[in-house]
C-alpha positions as CSV (number, residue, x, y, z in Angstrom):
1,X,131.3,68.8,81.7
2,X,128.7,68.0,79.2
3,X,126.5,70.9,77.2
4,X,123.3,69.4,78.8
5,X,125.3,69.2,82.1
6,X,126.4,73.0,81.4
7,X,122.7,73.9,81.1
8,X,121.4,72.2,83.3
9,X,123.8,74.3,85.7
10,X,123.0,77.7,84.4
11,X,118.7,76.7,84.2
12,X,119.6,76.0,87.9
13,X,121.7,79.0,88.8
14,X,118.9,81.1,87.0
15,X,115.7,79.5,88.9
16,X,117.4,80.1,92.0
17,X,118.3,83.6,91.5
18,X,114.9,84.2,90.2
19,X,113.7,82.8,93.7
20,X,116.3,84.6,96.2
21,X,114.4,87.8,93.7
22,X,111.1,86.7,95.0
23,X,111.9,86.4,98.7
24,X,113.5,89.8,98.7
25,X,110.8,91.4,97.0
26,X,108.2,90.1,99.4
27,X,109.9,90.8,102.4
28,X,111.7,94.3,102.1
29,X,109.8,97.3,102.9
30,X,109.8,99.8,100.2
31,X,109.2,103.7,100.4
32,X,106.5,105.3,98.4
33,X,104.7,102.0,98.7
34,X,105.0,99.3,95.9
35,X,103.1,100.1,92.7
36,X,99.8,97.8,94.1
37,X,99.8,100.1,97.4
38,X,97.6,103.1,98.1
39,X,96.9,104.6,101.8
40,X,93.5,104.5,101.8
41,X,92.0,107.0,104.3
42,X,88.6,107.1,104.4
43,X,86.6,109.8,106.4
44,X,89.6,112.5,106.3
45,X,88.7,115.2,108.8
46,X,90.3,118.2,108.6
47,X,89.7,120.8,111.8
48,X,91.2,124.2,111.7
49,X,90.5,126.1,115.4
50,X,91.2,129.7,116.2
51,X,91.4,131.6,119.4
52,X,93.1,134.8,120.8
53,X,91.6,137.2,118.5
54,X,92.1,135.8,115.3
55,X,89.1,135.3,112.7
56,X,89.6,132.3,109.9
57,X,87.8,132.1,107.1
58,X,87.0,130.2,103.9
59,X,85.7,132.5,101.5
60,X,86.8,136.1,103.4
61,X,83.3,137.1,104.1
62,X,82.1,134.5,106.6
63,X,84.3,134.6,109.8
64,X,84.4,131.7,112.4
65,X,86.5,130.4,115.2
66,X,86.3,126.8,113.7
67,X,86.1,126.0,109.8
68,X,85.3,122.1,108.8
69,X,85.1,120.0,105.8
70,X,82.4,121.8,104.9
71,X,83.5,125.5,105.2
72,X,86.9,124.2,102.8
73,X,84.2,121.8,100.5
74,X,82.4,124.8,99.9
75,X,84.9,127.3,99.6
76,X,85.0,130.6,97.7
77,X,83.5,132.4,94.0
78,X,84.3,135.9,92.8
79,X,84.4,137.6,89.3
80,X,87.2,139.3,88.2
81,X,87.3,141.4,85.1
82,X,84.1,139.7,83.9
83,X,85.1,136.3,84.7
84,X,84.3,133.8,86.8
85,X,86.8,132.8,88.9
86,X,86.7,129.5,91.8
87,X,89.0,128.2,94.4
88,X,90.9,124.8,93.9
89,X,90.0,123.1,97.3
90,X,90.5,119.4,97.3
91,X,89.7,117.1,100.2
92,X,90.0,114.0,98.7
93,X,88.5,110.5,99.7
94,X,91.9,108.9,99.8
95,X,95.7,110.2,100.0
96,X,98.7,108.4,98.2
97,X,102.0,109.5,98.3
98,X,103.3,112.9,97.1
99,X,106.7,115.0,97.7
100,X,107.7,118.5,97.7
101,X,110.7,120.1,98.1
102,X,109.0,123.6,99.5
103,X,109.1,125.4,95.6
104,X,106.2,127.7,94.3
105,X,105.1,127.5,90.4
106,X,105.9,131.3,89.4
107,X,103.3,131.2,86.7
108,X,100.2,129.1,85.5
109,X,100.6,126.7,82.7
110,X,97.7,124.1,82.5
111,X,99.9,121.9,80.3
112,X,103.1,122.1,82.5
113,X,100.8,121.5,85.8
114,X,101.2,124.6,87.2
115,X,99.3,127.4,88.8
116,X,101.0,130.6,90.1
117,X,101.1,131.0,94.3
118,X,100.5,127.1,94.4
119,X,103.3,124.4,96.3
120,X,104.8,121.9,93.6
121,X,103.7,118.8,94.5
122,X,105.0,115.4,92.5
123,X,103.1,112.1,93.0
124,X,105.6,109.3,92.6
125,X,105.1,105.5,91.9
126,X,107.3,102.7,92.6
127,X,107.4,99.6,90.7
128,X,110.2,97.2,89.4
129,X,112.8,98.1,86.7
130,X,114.2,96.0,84.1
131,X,117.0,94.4,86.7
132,X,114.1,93.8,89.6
133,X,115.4,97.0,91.6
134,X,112.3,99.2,92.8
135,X,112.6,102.6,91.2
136,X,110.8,105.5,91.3
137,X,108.9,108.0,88.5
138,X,106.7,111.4,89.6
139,X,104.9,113.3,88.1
140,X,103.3,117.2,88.3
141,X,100.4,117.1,90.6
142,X,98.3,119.9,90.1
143,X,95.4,120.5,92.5
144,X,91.3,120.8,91.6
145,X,88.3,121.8,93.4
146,X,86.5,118.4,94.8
147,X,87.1,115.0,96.4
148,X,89.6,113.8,94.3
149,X,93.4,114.1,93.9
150,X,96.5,112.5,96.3
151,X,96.9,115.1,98.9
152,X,94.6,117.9,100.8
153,X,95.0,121.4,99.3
154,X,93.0,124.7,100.5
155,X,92.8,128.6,100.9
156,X,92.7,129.8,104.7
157,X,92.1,133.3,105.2
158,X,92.8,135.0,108.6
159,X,92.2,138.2,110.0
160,X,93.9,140.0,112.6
161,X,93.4,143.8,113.9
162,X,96.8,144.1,114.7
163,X,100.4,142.6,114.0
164,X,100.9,140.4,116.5
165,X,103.0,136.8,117.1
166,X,101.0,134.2,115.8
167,X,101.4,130.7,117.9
168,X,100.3,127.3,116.8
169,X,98.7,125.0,119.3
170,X,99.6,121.7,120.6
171,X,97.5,118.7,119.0
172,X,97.9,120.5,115.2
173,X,99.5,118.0,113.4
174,X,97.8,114.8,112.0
175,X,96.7,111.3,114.3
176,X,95.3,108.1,113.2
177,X,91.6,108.5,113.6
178,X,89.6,107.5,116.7
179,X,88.3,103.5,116.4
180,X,91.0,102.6,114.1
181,X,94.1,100.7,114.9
182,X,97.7,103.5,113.9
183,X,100.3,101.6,111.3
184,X,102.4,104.8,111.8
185,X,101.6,106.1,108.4
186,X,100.8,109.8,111.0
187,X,104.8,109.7,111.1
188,X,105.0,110.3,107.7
189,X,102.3,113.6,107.3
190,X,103.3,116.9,106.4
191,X,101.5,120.5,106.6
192,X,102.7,123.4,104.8
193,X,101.2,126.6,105.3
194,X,101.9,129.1,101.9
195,X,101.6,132.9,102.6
196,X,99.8,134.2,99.6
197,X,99.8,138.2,100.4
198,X,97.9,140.1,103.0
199,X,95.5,143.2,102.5
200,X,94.0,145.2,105.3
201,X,90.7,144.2,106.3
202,X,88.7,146.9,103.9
203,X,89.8,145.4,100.7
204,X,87.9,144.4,98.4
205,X,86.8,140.5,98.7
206,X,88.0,139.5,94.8
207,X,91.0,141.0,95.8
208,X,91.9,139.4,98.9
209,X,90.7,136.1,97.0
210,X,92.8,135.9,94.5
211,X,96.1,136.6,96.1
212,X,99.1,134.6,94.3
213,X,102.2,136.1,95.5
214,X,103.7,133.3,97.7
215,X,107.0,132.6,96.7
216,X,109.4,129.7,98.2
217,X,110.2,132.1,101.3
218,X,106.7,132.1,102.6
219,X,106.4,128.5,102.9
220,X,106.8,126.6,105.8
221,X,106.4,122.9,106.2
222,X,105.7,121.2,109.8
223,X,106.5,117.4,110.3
224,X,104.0,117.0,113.1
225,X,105.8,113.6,114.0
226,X,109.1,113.9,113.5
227,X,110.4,112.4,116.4
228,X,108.7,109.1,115.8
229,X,109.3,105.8,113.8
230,X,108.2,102.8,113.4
231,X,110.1,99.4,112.9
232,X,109.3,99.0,109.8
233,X,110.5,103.1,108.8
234,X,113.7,102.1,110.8
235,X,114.1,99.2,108.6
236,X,114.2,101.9,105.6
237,X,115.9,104.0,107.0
238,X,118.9,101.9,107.0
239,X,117.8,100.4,103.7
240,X,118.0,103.4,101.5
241,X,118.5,106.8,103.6
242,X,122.6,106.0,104.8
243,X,123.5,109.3,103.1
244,X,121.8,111.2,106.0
245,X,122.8,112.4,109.4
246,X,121.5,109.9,112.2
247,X,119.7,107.4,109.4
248,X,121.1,104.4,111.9
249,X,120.5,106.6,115.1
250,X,116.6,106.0,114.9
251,X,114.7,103.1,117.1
252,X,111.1,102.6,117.1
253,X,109.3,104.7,119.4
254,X,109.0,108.5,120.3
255,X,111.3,111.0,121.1
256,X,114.2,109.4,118.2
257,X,116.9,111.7,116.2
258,X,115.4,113.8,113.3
259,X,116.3,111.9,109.8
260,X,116.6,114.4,106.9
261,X,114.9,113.6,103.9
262,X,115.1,115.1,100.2
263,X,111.8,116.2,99.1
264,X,111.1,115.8,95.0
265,X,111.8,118.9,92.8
266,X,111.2,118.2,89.2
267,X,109.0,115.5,87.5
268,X,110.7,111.9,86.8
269,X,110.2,110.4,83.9
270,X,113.2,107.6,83.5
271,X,112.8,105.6,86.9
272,X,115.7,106.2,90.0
273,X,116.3,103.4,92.1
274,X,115.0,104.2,95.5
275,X,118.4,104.2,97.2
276,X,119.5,106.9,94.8
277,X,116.5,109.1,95.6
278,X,118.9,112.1,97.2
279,X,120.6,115.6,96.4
280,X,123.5,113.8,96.5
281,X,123.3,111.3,93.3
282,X,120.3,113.4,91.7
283,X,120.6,116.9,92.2
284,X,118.5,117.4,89.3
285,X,115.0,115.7,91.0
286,X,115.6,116.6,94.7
287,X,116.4,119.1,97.3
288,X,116.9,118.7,100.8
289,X,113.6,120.3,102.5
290,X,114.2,121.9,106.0
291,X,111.1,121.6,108.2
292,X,109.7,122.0,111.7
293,X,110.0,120.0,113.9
294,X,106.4,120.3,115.8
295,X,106.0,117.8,118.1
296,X,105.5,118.2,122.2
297,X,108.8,118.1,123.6
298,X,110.3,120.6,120.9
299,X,108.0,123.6,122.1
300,X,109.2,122.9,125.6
301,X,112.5,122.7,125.0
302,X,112.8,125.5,122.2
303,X,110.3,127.9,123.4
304,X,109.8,127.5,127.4
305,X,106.2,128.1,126.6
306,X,102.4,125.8,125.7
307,X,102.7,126.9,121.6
308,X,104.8,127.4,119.2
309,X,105.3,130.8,117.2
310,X,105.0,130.7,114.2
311,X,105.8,134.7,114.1
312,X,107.0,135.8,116.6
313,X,107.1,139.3,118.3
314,X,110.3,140.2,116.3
315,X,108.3,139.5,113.0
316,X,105.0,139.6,113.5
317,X,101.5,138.3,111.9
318,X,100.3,141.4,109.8
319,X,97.5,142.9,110.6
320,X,94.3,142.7,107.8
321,X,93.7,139.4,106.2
322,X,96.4,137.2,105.2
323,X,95.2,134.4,102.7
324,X,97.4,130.9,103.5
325,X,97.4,128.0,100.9
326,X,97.3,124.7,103.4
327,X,98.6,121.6,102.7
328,X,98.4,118.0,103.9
329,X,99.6,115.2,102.5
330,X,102.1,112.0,103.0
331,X,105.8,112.5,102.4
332,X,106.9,109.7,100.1
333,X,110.2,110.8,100.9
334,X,110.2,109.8,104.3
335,X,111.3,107.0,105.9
336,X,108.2,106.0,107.4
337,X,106.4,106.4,104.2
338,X,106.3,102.0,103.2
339,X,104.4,99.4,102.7
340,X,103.1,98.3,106.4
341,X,101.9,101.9,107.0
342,X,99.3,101.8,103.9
343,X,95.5,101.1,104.6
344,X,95.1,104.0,107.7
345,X,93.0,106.4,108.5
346,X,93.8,110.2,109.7
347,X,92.6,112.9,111.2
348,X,94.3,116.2,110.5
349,X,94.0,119.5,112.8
350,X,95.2,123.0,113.2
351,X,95.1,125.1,116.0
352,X,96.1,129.0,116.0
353,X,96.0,131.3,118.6
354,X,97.7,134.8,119.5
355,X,98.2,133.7,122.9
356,X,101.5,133.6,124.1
């Protein structure tokens, strides 16, 4: 064979790698979202209800049944030792991917991200390496007070007069919101509720404010839709998740096996390919994260009863005023988290009660 023969060879062999590149790039689906992806949620509306003698709170002075956008916009001021001191309350305008593999910061460190009592939370971005394979980097993601930021983040204080099981309602979780069409991105939603300390109900308010002493035993993460996927998640889910337990189980629809996922522990700074995204290649960046499964046919099964508890009567609520650091946000981590599900809209709720 010729040189220019020889060349002509490779120039082809290149050009039609480059375009069996292409095709695969454009038709995969990816988790986190490419790096020209956001999930754009516009009107977020965040509901927390209360019943059965609990009292929630905002700012522990004003007690309702019901708190709104509002109530967590507005939040809470105090002074302490002469200073000035505000709550970190974010409901942003739009969510994009985050992970979290249930860890508290134990101090706060404005250059490391950190703020003692608050859940670690890493927001990750996918794009193309140097060899075409998506990979992911994350970052630190450290909550502030307003309408920006990638994930919802606020202080809930609740008073009790007496320890008690604490239930949560059907219908707390998150849903696409009413007049919009679902892309399943609900499927991929978290809430974690972080038990910052309790005092009893004579206190005094900075006090009960400031509380910072959750640690990564007082957090509990619900996957409101855990039982359901959508074609597209089952598609990833055998794409980059065959290192879990029932990855090739799942069908699209409800009631499907639970798929474990591996939230993000530390920041990322040199890209991992998504299919190496796992305790099991990077112990240094993940950590499997055990949550609840709240969905409908759970509490029926598990319980025999309308809620679940939360605490139950063998560990109960305390009594007083408990302050609780929610969170909601998308789990990039999970396998419903891709590129079809982006561009939704979501409603969040909560519902407590100390009704059995």
């Amino acid at each position: 064979m010729t040189k220019k023969k020889q060349k002509k060879s490779k120039l082809g062999a290149l050009i039609l790698l480059l375009f069996l590149t292409i095709v695969m790039l454009s038709t995969a689906t990816y988790a986190w979202f490419t790096a020209n992806k956001s999930v754009q949620v516009s009107n977020i509306d965040v509901n927390v209800q209360a019943t059965g003698g609990i009292q929630i709170s905002t700012d522990a002075v004003n007690w309702k049944t019901i708190i709104s956008n509002a109530d967590i916009t507005a939040g809470w001021s105090a002074t302490v030792s002469g200073n000035a001191v505000t709550d970190t309350n974010q409901i942003p305008t739009s969510l994009s991917p985050v992970s979290t593999a249930g860890l508290v910061d134990a101090s706060t460190d404005a250059t490391a991200k950190t703020k003692k009592g608050n859940l670690s939370m890493y927001h990750g971005v996918v794009a193309a390496n140097q060899l075409g394979v998506f990979a992911l980097t994350a970052e630190k993601d450290l909550e502030e007070k307003g309408t920006t930021g990638n994930f919802i983040a606020f202080d809930l204080f609740i008073k009790t007069d007496a320890a008690a099981a604490l239930y949560i309602e059907p219908g707390t979780g998150a849903t696409f919101t009413e007049g919009y069409n679902s892309k399943g991105l609900e499927n991929a939603t978290r809430i974690a509720f972080v038990v910052e300390g309790t005092k009893n109900a004579n206190a005094n308010t900075a006090e009960v404010l400031t509380m910072d002493g959750a640690t990564s035993s007082t957090v509990t993460i619900f996957e409101p839709n855990v039982d359901s996927h959508t074609a597209s998640g089952v598609t990833q889910s055998n794409l980059y998740y065959s290192h879990y337990t029932n990855y090739n189980a799942i069908a699209e629809g409800s009631n499907q096996p639970i798929v474990s996922y591996d939230g993000v522990k530390a920041a990322i700074t040199t890209a991992i390919p998504l299919a190496q995204t796992n305790v099991v290649d990077n112990s240094s960046y993940f950590q499997t994260v055990t949550t609840v499964p709240f969905t409908t046919a759970f509490v029926t099964a598990a319980t025999g009863q309308t809620n679940y508890a939360w605490y139950t009567t063998a560990a109960t609520f305390p009594a007083g005023i408990t302050k609780v650091r929610v969170y909601m946000w998308v789990e990039g981590q999970d396998v419903d988290c891709e590129n079809d599900a982006s561009g939704a809209n979501l409603t969040y709720k909560i519902a407590l009660t100390q009704n059995a």
